[in-house]
PDB file with SEQRES, HELIX, SHEET and CRYST1 records, atoms N, CA, C and O in Angstrom:
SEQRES   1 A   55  UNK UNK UNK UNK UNK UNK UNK UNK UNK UNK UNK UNK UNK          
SEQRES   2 A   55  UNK UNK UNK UNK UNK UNK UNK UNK UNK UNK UNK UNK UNK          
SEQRES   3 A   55  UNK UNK UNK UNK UNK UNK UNK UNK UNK UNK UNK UNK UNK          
SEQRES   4 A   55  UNK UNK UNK UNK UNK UNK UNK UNK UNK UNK UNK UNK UNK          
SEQRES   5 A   55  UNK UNK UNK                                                  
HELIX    1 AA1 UNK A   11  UNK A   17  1                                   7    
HELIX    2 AA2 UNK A   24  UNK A   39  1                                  16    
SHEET    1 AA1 2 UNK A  43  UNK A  45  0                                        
SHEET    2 AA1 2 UNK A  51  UNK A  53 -1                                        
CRYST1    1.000    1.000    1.000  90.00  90.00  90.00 P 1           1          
ATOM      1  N   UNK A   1       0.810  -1.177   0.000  1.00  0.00           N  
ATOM      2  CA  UNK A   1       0.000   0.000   0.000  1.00  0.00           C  
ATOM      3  C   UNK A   1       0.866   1.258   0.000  1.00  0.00           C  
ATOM      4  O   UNK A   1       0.589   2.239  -0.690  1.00  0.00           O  
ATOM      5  N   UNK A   2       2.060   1.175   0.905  1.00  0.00           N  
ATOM      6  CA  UNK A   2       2.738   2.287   0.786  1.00  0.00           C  
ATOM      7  C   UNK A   2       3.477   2.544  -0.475  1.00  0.00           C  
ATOM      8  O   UNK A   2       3.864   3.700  -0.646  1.00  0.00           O  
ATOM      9  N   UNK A   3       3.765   1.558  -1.487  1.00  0.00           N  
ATOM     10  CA  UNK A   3       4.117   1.459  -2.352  1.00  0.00           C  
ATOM     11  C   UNK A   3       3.630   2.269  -3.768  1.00  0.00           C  
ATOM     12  O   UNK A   3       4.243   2.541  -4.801  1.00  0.00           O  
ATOM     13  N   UNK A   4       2.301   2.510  -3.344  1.00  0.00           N  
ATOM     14  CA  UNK A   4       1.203   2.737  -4.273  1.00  0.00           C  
ATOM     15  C   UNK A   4       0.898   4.040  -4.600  1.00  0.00           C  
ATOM     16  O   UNK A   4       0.477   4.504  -5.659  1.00  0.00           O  
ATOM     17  N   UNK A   5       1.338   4.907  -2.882  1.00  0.00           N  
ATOM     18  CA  UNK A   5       0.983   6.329  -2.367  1.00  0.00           C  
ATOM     19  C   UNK A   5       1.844   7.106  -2.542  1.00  0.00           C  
ATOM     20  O   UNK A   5       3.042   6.825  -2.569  1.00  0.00           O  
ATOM     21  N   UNK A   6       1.125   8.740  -2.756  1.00  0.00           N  
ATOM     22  CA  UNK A   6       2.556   9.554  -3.164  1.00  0.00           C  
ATOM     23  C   UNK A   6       2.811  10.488  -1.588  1.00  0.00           C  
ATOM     24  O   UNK A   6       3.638  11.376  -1.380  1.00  0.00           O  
ATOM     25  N   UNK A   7       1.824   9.934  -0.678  1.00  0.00           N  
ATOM     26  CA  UNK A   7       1.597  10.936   0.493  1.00  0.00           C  
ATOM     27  C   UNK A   7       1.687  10.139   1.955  1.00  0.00           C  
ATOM     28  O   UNK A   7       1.642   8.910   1.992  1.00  0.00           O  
ATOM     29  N   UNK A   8       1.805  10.870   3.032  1.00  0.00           N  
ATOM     30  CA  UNK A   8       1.637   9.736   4.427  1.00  0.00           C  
ATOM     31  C   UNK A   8       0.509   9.248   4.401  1.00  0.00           C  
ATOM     32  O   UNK A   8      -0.372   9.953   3.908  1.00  0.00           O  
ATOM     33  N   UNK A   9       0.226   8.202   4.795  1.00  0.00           N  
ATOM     34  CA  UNK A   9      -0.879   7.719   5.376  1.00  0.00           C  
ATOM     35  C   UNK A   9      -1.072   7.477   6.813  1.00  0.00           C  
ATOM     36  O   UNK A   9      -0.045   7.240   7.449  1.00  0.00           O  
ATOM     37  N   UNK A  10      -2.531   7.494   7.644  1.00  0.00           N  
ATOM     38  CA  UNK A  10      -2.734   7.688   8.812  1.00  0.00           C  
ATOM     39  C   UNK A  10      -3.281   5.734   8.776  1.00  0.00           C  
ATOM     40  O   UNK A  10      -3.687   4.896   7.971  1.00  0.00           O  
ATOM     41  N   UNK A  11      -2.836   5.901  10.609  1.00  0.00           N  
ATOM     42  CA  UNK A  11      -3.309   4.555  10.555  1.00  0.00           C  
ATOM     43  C   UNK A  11      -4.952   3.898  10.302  1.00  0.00           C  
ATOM     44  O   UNK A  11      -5.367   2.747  10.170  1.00  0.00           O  
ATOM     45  N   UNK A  12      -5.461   4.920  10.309  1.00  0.00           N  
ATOM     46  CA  UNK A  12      -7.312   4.793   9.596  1.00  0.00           C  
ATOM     47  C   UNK A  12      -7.244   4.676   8.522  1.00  0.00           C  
ATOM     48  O   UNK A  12      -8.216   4.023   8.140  1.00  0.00           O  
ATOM     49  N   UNK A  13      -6.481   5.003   7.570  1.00  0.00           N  
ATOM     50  CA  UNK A  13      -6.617   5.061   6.156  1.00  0.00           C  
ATOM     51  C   UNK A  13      -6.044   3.638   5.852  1.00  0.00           C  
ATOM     52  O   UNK A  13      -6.536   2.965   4.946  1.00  0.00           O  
ATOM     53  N   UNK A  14      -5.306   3.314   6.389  1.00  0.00           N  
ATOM     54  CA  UNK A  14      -4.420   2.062   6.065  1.00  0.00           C  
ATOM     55  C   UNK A  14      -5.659   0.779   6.920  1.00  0.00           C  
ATOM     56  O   UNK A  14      -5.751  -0.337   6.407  1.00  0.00           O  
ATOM     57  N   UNK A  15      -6.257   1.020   7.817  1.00  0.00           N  
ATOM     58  CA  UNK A  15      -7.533  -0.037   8.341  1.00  0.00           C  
ATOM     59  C   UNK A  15      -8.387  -0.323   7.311  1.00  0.00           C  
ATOM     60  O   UNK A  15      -8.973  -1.355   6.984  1.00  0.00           O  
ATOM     61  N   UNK A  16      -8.331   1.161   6.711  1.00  0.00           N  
ATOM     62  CA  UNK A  16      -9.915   1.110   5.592  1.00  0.00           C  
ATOM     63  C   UNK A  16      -9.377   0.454   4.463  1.00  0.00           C  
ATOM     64  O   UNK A  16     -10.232  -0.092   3.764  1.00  0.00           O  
ATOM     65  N   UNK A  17      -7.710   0.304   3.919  1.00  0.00           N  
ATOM     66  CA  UNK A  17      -7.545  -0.367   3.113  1.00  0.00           C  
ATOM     67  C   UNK A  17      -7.305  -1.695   3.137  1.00  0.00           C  
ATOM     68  O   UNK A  17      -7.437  -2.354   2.105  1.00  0.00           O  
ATOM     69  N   UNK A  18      -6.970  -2.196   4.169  1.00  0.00           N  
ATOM     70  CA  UNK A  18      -7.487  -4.026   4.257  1.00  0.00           C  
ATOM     71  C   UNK A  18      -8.183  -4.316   4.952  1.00  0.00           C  
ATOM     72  O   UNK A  18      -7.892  -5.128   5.830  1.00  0.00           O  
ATOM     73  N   UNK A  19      -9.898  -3.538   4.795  1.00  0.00           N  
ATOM     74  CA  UNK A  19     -10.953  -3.714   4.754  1.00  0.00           C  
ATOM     75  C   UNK A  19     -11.459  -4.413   6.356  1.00  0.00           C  
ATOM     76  O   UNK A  19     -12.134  -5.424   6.553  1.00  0.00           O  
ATOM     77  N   UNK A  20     -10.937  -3.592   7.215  1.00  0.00           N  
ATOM     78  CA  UNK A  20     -11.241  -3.611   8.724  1.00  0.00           C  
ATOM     79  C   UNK A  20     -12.369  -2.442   8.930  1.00  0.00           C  
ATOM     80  O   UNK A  20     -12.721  -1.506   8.214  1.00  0.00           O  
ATOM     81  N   UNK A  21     -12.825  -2.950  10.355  1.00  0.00           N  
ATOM     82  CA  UNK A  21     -13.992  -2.200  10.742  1.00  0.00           C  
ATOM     83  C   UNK A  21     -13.153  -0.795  11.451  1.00  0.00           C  
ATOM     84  O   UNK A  21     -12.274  -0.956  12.298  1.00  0.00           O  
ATOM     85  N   UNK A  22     -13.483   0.268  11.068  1.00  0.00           N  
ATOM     86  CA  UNK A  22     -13.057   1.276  12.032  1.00  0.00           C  
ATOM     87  C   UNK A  22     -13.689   1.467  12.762  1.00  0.00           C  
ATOM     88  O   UNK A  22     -14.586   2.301  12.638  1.00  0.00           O  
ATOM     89  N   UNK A  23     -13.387   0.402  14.408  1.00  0.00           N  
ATOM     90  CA  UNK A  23     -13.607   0.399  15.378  1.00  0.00           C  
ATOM     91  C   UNK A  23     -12.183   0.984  16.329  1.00  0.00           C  
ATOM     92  O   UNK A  23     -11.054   0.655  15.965  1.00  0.00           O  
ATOM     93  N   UNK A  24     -12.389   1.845  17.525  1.00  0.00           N  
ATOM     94  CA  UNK A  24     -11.076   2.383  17.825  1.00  0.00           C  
ATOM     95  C   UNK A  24      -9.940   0.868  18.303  1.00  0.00           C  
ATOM     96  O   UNK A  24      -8.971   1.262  18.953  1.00  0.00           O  
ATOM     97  N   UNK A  25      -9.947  -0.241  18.140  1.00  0.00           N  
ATOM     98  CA  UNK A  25      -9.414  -1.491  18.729  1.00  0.00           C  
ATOM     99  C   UNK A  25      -8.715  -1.684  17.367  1.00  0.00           C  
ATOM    100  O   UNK A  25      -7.565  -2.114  17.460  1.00  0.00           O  
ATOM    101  N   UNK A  26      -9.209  -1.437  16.030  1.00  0.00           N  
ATOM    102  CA  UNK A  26      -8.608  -2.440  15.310  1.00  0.00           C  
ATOM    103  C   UNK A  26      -7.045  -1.009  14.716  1.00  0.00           C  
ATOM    104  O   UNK A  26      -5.852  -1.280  14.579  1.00  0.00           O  
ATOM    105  N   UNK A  27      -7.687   0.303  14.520  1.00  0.00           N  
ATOM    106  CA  UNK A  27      -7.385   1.666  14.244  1.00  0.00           C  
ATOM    107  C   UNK A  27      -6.028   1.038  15.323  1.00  0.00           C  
ATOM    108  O   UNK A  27      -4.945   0.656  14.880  1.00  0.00           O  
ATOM    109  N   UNK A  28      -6.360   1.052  16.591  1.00  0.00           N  
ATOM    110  CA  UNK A  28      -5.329   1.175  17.045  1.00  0.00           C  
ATOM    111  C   UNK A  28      -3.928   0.237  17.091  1.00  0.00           C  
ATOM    112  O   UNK A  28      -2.738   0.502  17.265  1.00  0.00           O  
ATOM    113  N   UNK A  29      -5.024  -1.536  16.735  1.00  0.00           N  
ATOM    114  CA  UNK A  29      -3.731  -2.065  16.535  1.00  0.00           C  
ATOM    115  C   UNK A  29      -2.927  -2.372  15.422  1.00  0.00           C  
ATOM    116  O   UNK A  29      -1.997  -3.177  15.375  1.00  0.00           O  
ATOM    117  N   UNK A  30      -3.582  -1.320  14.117  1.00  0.00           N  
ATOM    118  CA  UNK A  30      -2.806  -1.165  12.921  1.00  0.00           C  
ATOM    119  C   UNK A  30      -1.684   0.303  12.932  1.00  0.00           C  
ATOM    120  O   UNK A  30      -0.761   0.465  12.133  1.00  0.00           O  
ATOM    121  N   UNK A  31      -1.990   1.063  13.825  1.00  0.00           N  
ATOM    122  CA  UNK A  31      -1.211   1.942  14.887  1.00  0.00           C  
ATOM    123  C   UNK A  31      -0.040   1.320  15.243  1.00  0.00           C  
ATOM    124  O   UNK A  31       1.024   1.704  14.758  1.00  0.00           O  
ATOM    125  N   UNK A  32      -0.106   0.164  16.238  1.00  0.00           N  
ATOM    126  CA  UNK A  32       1.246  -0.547  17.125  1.00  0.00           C  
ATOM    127  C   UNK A  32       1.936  -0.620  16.299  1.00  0.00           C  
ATOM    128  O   UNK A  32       3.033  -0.073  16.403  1.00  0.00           O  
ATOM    129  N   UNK A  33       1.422  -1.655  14.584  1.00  0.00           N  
ATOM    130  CA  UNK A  33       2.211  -2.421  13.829  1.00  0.00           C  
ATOM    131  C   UNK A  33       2.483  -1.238  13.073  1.00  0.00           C  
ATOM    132  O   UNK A  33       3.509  -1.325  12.398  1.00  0.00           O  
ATOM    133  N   UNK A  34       2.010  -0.418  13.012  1.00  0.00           N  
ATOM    134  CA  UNK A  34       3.098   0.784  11.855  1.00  0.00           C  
ATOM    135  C   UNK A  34       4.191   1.098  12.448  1.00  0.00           C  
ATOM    136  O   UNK A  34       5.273   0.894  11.898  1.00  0.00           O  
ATOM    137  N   UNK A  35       4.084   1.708  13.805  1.00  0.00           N  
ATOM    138  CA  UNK A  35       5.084   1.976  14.987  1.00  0.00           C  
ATOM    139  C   UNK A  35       6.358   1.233  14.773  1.00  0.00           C  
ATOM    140  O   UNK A  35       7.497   1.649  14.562  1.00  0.00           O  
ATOM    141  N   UNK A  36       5.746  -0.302  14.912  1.00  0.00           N  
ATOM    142  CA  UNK A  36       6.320  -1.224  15.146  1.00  0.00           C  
ATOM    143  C   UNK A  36       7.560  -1.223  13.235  1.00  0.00           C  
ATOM    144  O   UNK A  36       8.716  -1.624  13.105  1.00  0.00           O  
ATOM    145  N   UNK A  37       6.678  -0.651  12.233  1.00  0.00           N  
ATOM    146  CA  UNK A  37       7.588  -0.924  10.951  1.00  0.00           C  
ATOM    147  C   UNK A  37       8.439   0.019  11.365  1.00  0.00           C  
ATOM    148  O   UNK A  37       9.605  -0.253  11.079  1.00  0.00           O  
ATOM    149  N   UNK A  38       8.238   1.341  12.108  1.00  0.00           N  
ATOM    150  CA  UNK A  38       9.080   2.621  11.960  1.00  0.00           C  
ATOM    151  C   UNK A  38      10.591   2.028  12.890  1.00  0.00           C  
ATOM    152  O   UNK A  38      11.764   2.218  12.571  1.00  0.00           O  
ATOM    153  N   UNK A  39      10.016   1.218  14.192  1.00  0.00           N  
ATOM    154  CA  UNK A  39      11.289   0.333  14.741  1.00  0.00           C  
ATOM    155  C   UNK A  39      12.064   0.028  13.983  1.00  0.00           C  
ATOM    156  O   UNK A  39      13.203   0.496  13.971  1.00  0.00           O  
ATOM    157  N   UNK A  40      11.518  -1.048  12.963  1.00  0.00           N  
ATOM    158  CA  UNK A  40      12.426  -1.699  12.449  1.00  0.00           C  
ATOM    159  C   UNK A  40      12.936  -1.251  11.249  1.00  0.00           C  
ATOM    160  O   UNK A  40      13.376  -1.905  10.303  1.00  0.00           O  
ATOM    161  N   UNK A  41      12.825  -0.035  11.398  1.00  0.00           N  
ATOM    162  CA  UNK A  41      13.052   1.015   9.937  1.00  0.00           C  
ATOM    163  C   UNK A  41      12.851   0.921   8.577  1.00  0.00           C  
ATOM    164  O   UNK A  41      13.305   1.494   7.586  1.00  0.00           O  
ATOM    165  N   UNK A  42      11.992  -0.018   8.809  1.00  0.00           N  
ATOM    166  CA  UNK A  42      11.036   0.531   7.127  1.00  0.00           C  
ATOM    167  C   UNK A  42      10.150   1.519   6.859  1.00  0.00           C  
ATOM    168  O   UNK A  42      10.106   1.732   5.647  1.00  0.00           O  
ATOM    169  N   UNK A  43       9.185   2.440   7.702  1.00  0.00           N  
ATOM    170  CA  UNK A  43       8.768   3.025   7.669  1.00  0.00           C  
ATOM    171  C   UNK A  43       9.129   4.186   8.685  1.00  0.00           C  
ATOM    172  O   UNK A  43       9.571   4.050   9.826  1.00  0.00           O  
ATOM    173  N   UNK A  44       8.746   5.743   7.789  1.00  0.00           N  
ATOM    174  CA  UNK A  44       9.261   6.367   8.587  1.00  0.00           C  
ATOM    175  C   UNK A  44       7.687   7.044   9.480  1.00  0.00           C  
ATOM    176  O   UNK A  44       6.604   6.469   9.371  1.00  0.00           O  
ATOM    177  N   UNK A  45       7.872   8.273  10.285  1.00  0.00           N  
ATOM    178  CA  UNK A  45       6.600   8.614  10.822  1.00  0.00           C  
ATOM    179  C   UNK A  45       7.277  10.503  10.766  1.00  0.00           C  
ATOM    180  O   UNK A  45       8.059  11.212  11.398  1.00  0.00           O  
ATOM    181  N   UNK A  46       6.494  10.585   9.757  1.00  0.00           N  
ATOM    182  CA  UNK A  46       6.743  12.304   9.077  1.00  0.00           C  
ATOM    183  C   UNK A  46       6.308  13.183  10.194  1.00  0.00           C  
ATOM    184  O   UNK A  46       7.124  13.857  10.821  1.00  0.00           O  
ATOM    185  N   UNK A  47       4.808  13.186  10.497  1.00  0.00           N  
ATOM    186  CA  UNK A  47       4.559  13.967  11.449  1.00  0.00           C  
ATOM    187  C   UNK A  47       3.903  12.803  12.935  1.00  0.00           C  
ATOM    188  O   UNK A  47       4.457  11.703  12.929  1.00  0.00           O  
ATOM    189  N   UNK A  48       3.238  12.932  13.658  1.00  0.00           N  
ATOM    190  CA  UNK A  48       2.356  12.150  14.454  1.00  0.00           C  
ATOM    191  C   UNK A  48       1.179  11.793  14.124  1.00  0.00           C  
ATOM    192  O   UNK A  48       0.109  12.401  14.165  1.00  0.00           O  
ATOM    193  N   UNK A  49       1.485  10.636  13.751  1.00  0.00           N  
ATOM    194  CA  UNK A  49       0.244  10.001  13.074  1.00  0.00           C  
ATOM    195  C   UNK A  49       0.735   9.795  11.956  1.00  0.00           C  
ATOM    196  O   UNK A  49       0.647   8.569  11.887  1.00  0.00           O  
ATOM    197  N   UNK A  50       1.133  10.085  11.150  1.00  0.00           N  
ATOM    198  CA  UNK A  50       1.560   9.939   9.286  1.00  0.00           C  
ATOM    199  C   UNK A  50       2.567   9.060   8.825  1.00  0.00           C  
ATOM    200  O   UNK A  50       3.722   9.480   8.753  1.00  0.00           O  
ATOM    201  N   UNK A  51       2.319   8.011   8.532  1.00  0.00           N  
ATOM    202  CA  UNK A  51       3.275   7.400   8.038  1.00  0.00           C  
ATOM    203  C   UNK A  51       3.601   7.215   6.710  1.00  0.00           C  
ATOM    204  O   UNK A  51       2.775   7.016   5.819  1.00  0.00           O  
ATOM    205  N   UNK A  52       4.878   7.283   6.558  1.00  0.00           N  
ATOM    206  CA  UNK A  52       5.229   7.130   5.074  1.00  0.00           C  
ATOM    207  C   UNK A  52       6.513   5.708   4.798  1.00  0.00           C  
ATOM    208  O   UNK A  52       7.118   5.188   5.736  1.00  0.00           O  
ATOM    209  N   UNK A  53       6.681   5.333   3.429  1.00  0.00           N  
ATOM    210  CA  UNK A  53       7.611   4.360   3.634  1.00  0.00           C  
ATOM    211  C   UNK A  53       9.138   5.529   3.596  1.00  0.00           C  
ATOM    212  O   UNK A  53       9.281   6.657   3.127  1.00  0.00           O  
ATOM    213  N   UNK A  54      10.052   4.619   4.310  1.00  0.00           N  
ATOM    214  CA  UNK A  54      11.305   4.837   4.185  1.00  0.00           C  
ATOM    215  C   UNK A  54      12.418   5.373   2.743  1.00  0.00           C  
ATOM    216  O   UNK A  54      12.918   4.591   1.935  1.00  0.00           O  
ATOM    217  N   UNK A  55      12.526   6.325   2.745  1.00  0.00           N  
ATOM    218  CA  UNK A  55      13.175   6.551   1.188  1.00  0.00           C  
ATOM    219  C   UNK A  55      14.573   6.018   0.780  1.00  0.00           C  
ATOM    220  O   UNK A  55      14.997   6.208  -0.360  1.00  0.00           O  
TER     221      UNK A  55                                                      
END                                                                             
């Protein structure tokens, strides 16, 4: 998905794209695992909340 985008994406936008309920539980644990890419430095986090891939 990040592959696809020319902009950050928020972790809601990224729920709504593999077709999860935006309920605040699922929002949040597609949240951890972005976090969790920015750890392991594939993804970076532009502002709070925004993620983008790593350039």
């Amino acid at each position: 998905m990040f592959n696809e985008t020319t902009g950050p994406l928020r972790a809601k936008d990224v729920c709504q794209s593999l077709g999860h309920e935006l309920l605040p539980k699922n929002v949040k644990g597609v949240r951890a695992k972005l976090k969790h890419l920015v750890k392991l430095g594939i993804l970076t986090e532009a502002d709070t909340g925004n993620f983008t891939r790593k350039q």
